[in-house]
Every structure is written in structure tokens, then in C-alpha cells.
C-alpha positions as CSV (number, residue, x, y, z in Angstrom):
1,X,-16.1,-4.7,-15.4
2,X,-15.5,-8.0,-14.0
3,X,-16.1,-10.6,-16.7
4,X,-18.3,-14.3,-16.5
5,X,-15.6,-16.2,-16.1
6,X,-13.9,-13.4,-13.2
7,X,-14.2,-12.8,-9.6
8,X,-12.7,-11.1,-6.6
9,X,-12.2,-13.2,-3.5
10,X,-13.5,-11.4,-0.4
11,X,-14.1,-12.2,3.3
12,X,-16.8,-12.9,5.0
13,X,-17.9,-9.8,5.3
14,X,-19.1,-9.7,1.6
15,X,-22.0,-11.4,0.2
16,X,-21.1,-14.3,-2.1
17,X,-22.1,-14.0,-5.5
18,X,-21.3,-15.1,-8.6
19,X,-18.7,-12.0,-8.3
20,X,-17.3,-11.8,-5.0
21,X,-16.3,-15.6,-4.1
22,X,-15.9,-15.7,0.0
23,X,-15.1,-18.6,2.1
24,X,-17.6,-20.8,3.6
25,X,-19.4,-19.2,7.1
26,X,-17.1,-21.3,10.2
27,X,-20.2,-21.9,12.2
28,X,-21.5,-24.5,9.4
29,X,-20.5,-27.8,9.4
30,X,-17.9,-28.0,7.1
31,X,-16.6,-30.8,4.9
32,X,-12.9,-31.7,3.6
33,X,-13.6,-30.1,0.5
34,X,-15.3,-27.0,2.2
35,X,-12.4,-26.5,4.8
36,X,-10.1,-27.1,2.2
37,X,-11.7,-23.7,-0.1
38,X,-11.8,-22.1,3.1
39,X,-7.9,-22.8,3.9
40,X,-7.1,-22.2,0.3
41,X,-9.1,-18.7,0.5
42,X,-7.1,-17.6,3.8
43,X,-3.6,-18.5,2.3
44,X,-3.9,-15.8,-0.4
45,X,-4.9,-13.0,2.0
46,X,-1.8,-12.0,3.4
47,X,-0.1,-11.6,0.3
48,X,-3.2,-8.9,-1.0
49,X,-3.2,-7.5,2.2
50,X,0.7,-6.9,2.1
51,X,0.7,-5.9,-1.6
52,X,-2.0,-3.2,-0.7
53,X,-0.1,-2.2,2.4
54,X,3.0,-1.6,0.3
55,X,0.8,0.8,-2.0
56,X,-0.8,2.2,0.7
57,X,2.8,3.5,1.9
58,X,3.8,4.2,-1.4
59,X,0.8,6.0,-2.9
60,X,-0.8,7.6,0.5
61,X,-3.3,9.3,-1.0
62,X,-5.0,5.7,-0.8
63,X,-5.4,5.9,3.0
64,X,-7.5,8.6,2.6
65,X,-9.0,8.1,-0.9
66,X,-12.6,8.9,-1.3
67,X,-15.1,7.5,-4.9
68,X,-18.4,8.1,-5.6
69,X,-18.6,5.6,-8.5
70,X,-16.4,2.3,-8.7
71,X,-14.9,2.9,-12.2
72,X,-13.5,5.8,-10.4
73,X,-12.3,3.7,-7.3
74,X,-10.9,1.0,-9.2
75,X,-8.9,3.5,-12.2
76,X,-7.4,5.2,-9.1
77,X,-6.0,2.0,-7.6
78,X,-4.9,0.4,-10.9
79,X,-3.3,3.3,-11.2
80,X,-1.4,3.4,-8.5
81,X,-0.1,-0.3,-9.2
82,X,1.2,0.9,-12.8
83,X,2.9,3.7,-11.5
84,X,4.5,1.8,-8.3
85,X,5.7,-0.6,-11.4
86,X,7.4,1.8,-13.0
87,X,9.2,2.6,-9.9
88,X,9.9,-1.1,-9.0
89,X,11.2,-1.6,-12.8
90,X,13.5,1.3,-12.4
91,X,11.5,3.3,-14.7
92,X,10.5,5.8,-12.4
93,X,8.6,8.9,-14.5
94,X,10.9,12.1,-14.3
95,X,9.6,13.8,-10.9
96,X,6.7,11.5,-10.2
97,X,8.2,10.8,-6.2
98,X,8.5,14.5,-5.8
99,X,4.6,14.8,-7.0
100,X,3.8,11.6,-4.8
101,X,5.3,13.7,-1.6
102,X,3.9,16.6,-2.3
103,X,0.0,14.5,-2.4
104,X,0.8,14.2,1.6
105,X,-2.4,14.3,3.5
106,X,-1.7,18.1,5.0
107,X,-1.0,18.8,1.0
108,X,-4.0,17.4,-0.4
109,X,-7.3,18.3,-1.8
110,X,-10.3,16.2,-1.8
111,X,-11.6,15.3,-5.4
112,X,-15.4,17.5,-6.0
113,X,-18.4,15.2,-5.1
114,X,-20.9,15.0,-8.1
115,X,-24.4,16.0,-6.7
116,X,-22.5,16.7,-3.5
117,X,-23.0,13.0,-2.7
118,X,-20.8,13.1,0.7
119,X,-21.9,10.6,2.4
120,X,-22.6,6.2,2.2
121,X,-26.3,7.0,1.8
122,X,-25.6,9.0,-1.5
123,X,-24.2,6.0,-3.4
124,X,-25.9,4.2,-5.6
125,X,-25.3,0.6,-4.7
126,X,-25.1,0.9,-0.9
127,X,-28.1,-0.8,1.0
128,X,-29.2,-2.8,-1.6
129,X,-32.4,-5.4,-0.5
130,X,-31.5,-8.6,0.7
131,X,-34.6,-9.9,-1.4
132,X,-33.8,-7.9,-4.7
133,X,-34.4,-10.6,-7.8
134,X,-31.5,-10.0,-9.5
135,X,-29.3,-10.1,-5.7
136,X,-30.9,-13.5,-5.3
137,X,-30.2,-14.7,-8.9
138,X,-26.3,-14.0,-8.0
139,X,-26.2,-14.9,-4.3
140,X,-27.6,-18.8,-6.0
141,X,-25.0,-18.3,-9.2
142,X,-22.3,-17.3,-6.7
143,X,-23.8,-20.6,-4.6
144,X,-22.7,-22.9,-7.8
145,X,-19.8,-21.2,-8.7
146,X,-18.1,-21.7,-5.1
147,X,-18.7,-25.1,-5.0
148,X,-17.1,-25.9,-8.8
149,X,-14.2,-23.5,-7.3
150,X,-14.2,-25.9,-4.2
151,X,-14.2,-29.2,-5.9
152,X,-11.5,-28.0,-8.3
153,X,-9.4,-26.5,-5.3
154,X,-9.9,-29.9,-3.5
155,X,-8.7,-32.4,-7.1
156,X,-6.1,-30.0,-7.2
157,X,-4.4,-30.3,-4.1
């Protein structure tokens, strides 16, 4: 899904890896290039935020959106961005607001659960050990890969 050369930035409430990039922990001692990632990092969070704010209001199905796999999550959301760019590009699909309004949370149904999997503990990357091999190998690839990011961030500036 997300290729070698791809990441997502998170927070610090995700674990770095060589897939989720996340700023440097505030209680280290940081250095100019460190702070720098971390300031970097910070500056392109309101904009998500207010992007997926916007969709949220848009598309509110999201508030309340429920997946029991990620491909499903994530083909839901990307969704939702095509079709909210259609409307922003004047191209609005013939009765999709309608539809959208009618998707209200009183109006709704909730998708089926596979295997009735209704809860966290159901899914099959939640609670994954802190000392699994191949979490390890990614936490140290993730390790690397913030600090090229860093260094590039801080030539950059």
C-alpha cells in the first residue's frame, strides 16, 4: 500500500517506523536539526487537520465511519476526497449532495462486520508486541529514515 520510498507523517502517538515518520519525543535533548524536523513536522498539521475537517463536514459519514481492514478504511476516505473534488471542480455527479444528505447519522446503516469483529480486539493489527522482529526491524529503518528526512529538512531550509 504504501511504497519504499512513501510514508505518512504522524504524531507522537504513533510509533515511528520506516512508515509512519513522527517528530522527535520533546523530553530528549534535541539538536538544531532535530528541532528543526520537529518544527517542520508541526507546520504541516493544521493544514491535514483542516483538510480532513472540511471532509468531515462534507462527507459525515466519516465522523462515524467504522473498518475492519485498512484497504477498506483507506478506499472509503480516498473516496470521499474524489468525490468532494468533483464538487469543488464544479462537477458535482447528478444527485450525489441529495445521496450525501440522506447518509445523515439518524439515516444511516452501519456496514456488516466480517466474523462479527465489533470490537478493537477483533482486528488483526491492534496490540502488536513491542518486541515483534519484524516491529523492531522497522522501528530501526524508521530510526534511519527520520534522520536522512531531518538532515535534508535542515540543508533545505
Amino acid at each position: 500500500m504504501i511504497g519504499p520510498n512513501q510514508h505518512i507523517l504522524g504524531d507522537g502517538a504513533y510509533i515511528l517506523t520506516d512508515k509512519v515518520i513522527n517528530p522527535y519525543e520533546r523530553d530528549e535533548a534535541l539538536n538544531e536539526v532535530q528541532q528543526h524536523h520537529n518544527t517542520v513536522l508541526s507546520s504541516c498539521r493544521p493544514s491535514v487537520e483542516r483538510s480532513f475537517g472540511f471532509l468531515k463536514m462534507r462527507c459525515p459519514r466519516l465522523k462515524y465511519f467504522r473498518s475492519i481492514t485498512i484497504e477498506y478504511a483507506v478506499d472509503h476516505i480516498v473516496s470521499c476526497f474524489v468525490l468532494n473534488n468533483f464538487i469543488l471542480e464544479g462537477e458535482e455527479p447528478a444527485g450525489l449532495v441529495q445521496r450525501a444528505q440522506q447518509n445523515q447519522p439518524g439515516n444511516r446503516q452501519q456496514p456488516p462486520f466480517i466474523n462479527g469483529a465489533d470490537d478493537v480486539g477483533n482486528f488483526p493489527y491492534v496490540n502488536v508486541e513491542p518486541d515483534h522482529p519484524l516491529l523492531l526491524e522497522a522501528r530501526l529503518n524508521g530510526i534511519e529514515k527520520r534522520e536522512q528526512i531531518a538532515a535534508l529538512l535542515f540543508q533545505r531550509r
